[in-house]
C-alpha positions in Angstrom: 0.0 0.0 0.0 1.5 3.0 -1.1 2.0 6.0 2.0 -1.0 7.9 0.1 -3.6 5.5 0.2 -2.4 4.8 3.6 -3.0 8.0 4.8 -6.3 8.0 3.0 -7.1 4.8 4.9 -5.8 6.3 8.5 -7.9 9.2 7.4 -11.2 7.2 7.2 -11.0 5.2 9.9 -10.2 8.4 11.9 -12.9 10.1 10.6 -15.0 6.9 10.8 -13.8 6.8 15.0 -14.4 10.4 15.2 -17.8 10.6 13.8 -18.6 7.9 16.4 -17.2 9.6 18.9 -19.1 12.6 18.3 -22.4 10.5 17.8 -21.9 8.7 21.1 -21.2 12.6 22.9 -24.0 13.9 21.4 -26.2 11.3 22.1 -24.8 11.3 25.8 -25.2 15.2 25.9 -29.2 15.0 24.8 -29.5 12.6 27.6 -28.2 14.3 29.8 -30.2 17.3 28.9 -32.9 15.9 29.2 -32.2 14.6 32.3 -31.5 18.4 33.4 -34.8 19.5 32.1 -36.4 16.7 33.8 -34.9 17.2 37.1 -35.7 21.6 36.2 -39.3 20.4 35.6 -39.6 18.2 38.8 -38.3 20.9 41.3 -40.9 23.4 39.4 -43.4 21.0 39.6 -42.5 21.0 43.9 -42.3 24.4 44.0 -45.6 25.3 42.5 -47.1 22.7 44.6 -45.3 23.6 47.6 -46.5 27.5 46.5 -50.1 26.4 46.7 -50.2 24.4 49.5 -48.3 27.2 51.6 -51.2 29.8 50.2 -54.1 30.6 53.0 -55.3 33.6 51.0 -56.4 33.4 47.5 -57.2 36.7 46.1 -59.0 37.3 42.4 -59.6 40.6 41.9 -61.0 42.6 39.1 -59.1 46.0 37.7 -61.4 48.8 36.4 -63.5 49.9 39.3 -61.3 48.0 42.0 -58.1 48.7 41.8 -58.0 51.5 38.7 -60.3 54.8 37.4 -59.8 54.4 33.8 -62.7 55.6 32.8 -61.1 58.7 31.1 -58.4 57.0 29.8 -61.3 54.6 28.1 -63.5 57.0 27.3 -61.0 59.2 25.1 -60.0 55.4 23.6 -63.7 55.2 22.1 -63.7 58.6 21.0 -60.0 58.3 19.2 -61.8 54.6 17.9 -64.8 56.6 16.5 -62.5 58.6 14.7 -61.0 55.6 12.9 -64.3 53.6 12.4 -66.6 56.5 11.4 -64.7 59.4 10.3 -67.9 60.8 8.7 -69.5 61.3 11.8 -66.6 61.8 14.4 -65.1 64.4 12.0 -64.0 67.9 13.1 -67.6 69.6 13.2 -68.3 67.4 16.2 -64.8 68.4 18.3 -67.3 70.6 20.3 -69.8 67.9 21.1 -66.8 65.4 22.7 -66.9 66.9 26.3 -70.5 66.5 26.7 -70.1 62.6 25.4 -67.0 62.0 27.1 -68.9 63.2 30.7 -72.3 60.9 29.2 -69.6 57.8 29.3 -68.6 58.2 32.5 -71.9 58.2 34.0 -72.9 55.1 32.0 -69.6 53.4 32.7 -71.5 50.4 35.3 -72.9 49.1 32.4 -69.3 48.3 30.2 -67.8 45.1 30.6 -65.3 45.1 27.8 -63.3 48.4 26.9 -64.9 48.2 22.8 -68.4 48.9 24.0 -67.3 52.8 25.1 -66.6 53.3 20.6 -70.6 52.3 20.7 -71.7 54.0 23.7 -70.0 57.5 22.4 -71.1 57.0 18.7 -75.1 56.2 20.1 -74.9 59.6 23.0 -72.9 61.9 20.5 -75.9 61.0 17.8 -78.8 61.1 20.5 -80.1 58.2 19.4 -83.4 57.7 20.5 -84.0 55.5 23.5 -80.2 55.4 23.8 -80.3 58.2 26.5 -78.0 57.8 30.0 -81.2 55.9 31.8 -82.4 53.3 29.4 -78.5 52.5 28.6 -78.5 51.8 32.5 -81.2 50.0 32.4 -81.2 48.0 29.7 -77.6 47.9 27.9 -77.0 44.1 27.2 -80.3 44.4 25.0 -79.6 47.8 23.4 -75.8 47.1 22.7 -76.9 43.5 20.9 -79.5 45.9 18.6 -76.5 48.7 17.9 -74.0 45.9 16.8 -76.4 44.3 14.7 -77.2 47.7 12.8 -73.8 48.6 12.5 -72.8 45.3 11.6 -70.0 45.1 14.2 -67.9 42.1 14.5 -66.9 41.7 18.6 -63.5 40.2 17.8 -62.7 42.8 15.4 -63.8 45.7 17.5 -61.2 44.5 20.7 -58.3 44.1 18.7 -59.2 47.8 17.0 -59.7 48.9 20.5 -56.6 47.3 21.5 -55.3 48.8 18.9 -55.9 52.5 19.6 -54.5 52.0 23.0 -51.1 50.8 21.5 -50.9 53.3 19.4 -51.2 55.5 21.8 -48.9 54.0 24.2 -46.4 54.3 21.6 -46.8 57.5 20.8 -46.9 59.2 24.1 -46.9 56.8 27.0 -47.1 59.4 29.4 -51.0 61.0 28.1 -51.9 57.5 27.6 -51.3 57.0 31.3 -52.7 60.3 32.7 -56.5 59.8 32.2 -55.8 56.5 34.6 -55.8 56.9 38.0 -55.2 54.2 41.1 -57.5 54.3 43.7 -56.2 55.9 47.1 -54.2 53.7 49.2 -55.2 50.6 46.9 -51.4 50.0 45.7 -49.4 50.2 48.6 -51.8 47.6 50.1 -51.5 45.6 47.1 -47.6 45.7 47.2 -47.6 44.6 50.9 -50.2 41.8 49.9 -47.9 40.5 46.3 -44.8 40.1 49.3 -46.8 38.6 51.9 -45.7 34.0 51.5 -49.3 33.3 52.9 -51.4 34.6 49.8 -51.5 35.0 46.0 -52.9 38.1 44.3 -54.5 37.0 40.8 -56.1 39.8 38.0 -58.8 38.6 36.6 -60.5 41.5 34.1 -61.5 41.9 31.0 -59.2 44.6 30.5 -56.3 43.5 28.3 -53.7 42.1 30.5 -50.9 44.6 29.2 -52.9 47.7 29.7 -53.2 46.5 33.4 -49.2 45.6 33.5 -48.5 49.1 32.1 -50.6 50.9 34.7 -49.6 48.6 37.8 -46.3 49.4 37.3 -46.0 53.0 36.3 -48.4 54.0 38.5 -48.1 51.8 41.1 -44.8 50.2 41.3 -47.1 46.9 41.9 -45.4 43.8 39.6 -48.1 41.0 39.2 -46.3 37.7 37.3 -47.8 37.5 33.8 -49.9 34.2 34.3 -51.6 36.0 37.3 -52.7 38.8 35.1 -56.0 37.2 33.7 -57.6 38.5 30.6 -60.7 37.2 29.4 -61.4 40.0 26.7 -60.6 38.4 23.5 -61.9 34.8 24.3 -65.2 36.4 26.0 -65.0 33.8 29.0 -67.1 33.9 32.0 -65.0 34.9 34.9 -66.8 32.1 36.9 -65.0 30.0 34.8 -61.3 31.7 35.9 -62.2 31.0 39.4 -62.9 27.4 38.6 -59.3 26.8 37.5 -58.1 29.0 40.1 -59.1 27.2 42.6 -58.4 23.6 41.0 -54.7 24.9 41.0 -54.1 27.0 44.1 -57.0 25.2 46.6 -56.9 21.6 46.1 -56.7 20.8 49.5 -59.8 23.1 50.3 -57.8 24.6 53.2 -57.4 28.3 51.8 -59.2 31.0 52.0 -60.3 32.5 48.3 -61.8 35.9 47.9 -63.4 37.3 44.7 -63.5 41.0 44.6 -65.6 43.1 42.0 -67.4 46.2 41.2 -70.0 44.9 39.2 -72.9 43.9 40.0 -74.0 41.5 37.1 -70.9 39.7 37.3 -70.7 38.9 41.1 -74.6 37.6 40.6 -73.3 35.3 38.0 -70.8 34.0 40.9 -73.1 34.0 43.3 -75.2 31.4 41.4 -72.4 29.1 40.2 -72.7 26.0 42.7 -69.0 25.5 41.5 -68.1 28.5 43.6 -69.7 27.7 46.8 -66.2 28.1 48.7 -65.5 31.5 47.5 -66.2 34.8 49.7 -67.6 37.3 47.6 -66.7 41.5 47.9 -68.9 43.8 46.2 -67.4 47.4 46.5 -68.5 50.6 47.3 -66.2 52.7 45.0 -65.6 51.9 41.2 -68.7 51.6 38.5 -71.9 51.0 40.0 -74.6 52.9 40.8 -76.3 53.1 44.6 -79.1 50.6 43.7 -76.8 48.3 42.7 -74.7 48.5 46.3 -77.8 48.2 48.2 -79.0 45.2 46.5 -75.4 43.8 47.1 -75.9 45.2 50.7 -78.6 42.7 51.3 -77.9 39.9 49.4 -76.8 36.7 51.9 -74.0 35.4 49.2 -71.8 38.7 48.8 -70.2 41.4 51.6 -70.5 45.3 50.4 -67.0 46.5 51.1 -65.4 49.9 51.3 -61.6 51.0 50.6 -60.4 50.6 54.4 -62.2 47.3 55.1 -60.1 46.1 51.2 -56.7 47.1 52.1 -57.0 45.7 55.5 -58.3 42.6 53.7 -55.0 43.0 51.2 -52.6 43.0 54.3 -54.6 40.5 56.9 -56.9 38.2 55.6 
């Protein structure tokens, strides 16, 4: 054999050992990467469960009306979304007419449960539609906002990721107006910090409001950090929030030994709870402040399943319960 082809032969079987070598290593180093991720997942596994199990408090509460007044900041959304969707009619001759339905929202804001429905509500009180005036919207909005959908031909999914949208943009542009129509209620944040540090509970979000919005404002407002998966959003799938509590308390009460509080400022919603027989174990807080109307708090005020609740009694609840 001459020294070339012995070199070629050398070179083979070298290349032959090596590319076994390097199979057998990288087969070695996947196992033992998943072995890592295994033993990762196991001890996250333990820690969540030892989380839950070391939780006595379970708090779900909702944003807009409980923790936050956004009601200008979502009111000047609808009328910057009425802009974009109906230009003919939210066009410059109307400039004068946006205090007056900007002031109309607020005083119908009980009846919103998803940010979208203020672009309808300012559209339908800066036309003066009739029977569409501050007290049969109160009364009667589910019925009224199916009717105004249906003869705008609306689409629900499309009108929250315009919403959405709007608020983005807005962000974007200038953070800092986007933020000043918001406003945390009095005391509510530091109570909520000393409550997100506190080993006994867990502070959950659950709102229709979308979960960044809420991020944005918890922070910069309140220096209050809530992890991601505990800021709950149900606007773009539409789920019941009696549904959220469900998995809630699968996850964080198995044991049925904690404590689990559902807080909200509207009335409709809390009903819903109240009925749910998979809810029995929750205590229910309506409050005294946010986006209902006085009827509302005395029909909470006497209703056997729910607690009316002011600010004092909520931070104490935040820090104690």
């Amino acid at each position: 054999m001459s020294l070339s082809q012995h070199a070629r032969v050398s070179s083979s079987h070298f290349s032959v050992r090596h590319l076994s070598s390097r199979r057998i290593q990288t087969t070695k180093s996947l196992v033992n990467r998943r072995k890592r991720q295994q033993k990762k997942m196991a001890k996250t596994s333990n820690k969540m469960e030892i989380n839950a199990s070391s939780i006595k408090t379970l708090f779900a509460l909702d944003f807009d009306g409980v923790v936050c007044d956004s009601v200008g900041e979502s009111s000047l959304s609808a009328w910057k979304h009425g802009e974009q969707l109906w230009p003919e009619i939210f066009n410059s001759d109307v400039q004068s007419e946006k205090t007056r339905v900007v002031d109309a929202l607020r005083t119908v804001r009980p009846v919103v449960e998803t940010g979208y429905e203020n672009t309808i509500l300012a559209r339908a009180l800066l036309e003066n539609l009739d029977g569409y005036d501050v007290q049969s919207i109160l009364k009667d909005w589910p019925t009224l906002s199916e009717q105004l959908m249906r003869k705008w031909n609306l689409d629900r999914k499309t009108m929250v990721l315009e919403f959405g949208k709007i608020r983005d943009d807005w962000i974007q542009s200038d953070f800092k107006s986007w933020l000043q129509p918001n406003a945390l209620y009095k005391d509510i944040p530091e109570a909520l910090r000393f409550c997100t540090e506190r080993k006994d509970a867990k502070v959950t979000i659950v709102t229709t409001k979308q979960a960044r919005f809420a991020d944005a404002i918890l922070v910069d407002m309140g220096g209050v950090k809530i992890p991601e998966e505990d800021l709950i959003s149900t606007t773009v799938s539409g789920e019941p929030k009696a549904d959220v509590l469900v998995r809630l308390e699968e996850t964080f009460n198995k044991d049925g030994a904690s404590r689990m509080i559902f807080v909200e400022d509207k009335l409709s919603t809390l009903i819903k709870v109240a009925n749910d027989k998979r809810l029995t174990k929750w205590d229910l807080f309506f409050v005294d402040w946010g986006y209902n109307t006085e009827d509302e708090r005395q029909v909470a005020k006497h209703d056997y399943r729910m607690k009316l609740i002011g600010k004092e009694e909520f931070c104490a609840l935040l820090r104690e319960g």
